[in-house]
C-alpha positions in Angstrom: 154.5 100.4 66.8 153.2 98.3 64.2 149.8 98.8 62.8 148.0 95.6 63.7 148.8 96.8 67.6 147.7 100.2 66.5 143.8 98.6 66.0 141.3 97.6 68.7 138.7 95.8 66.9 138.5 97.9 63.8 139.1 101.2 66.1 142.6 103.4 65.1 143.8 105.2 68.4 143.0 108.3 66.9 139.4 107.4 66.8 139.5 106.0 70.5 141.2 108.8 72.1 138.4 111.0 70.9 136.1 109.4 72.9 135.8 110.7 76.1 132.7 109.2 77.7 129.4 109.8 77.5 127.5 113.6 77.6 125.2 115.0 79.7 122.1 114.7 77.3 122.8 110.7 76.4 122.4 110.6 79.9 119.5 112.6 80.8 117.7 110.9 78.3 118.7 107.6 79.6 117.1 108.6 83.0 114.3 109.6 81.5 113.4 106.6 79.4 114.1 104.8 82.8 111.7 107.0 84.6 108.5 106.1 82.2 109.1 102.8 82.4 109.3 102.8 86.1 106.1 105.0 86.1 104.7 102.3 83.5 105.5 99.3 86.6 104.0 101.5 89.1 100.7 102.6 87.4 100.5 98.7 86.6 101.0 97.6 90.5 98.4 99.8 91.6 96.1 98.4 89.0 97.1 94.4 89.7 96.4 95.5 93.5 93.1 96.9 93.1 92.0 94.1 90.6 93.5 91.5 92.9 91.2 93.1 96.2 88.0 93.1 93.7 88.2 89.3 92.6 89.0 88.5 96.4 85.6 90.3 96.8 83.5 88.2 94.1 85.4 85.0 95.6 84.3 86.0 99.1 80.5 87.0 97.8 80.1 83.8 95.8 81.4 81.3 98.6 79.2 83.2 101.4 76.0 82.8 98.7 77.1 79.0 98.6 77.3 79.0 102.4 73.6 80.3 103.3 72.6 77.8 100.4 74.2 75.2 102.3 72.6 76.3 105.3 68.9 76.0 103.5 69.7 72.8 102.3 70.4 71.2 105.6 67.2 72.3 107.1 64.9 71.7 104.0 61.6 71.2 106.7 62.1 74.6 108.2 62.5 76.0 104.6 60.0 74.5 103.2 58.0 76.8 105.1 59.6 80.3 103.7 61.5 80.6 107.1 65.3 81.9 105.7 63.4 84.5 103.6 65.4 88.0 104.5 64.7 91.4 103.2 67.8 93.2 102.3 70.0 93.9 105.2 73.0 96.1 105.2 73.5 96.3 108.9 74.4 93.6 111.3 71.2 92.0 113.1 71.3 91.3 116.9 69.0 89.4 117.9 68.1 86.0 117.1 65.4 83.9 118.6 64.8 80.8 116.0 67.2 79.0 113.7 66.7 80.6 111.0 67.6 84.2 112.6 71.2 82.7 113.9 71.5 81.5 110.7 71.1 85.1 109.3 73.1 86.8 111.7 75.9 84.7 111.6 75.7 84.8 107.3 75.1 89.0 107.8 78.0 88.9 109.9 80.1 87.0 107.7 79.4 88.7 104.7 80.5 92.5 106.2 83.7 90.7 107.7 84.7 89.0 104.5 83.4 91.9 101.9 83.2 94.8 103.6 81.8 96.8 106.7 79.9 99.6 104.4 76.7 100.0 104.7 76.8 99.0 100.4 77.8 95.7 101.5 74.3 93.5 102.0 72.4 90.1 102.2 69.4 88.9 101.2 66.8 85.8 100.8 64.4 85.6 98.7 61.6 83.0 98.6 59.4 81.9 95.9 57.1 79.2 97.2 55.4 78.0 93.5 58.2 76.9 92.6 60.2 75.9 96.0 62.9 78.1 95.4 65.4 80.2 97.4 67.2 83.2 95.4 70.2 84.3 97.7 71.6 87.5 96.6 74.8 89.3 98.2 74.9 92.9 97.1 78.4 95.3 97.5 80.2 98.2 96.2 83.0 97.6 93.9 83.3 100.4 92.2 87.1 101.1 93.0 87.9 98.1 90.5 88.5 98.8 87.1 85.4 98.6 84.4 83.6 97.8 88.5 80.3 98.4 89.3 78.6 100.5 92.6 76.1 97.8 93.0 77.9 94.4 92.1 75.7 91.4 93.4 76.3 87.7 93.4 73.3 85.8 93.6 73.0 81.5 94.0 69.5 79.5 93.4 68.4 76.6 95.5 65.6 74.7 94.4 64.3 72.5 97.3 
């Protein structure tokens, strides 16, 4: 046998013959450096998912804000008058006589179906008649968010 077929790539026989494979350590650490990284993925997928369900919640709170604003605005007459002012209501109301009570249910309802059904998760109207102005506030807990807060509120002016 001549000695160039006697070389693989720099390798004699000799050297290649002793190796065998690889041990039992080389490979338990290889699972383990596997394992920490897929720990790593899975600590980081419960975070996305919890971040993901808290900025689906400050969407939700400053749309339905925008919404009762709306809802001011195209009855500027009635509210005028201090009509859409609500205290702070965490349960759903059911009754409503006038306009401006539908208009509350409906937003009240909205608000726990969009949010949340806890009894955290409120609406509220404020009314400042000096200077013709509505301050509508949506309050909820989002405290399972990281860096979240118990009592995160939203709140949207309208100036009529």
């Amino acid at each position: 046998m001549s000695r160039v077929n006697q070389t693989c790539r720099g390798l004699t026989l000799a050297t290649l013959k002793q190796q065998q494979g690889m041990t039992l350590l080389e490979i338990l650490v290889a699972v383990l450096i596997l394992s920490v990284g897929l720990l790593g993925v899975a600590g980081l997928q419960t975070s996305n998912m919890r971040n993901s369900q808290s900025a689906h919640q400050r969407t939700m709170a400053v749309m339905l804000a925008s919404g009762m604003a709306e809802r001011i605005r195209a009855n500027r007459t009635l509210a005028l008058t201090g009509a859409f002012k609500l205290s702070k209501t965490c349960s759903p109301i059911t009754s409503a006589g006038s306009i401006q009570q539908l208009e509350h249910k409906n937003w009240i309802a909205e608000i726990q179906t969009s949010i949340n059904t806890a009894s955290t998760t409120c609406g509220e109207v404020a009314y400042d008649a000096g200077t013709r102005t509505y301050t509508i506030t949506v309050h909820w807990d989002d405290s399972r968010a990281l860096g979240g807060d118990a009592n995160m509120k939203v709140w949207n002016l309208v100036t009529l």
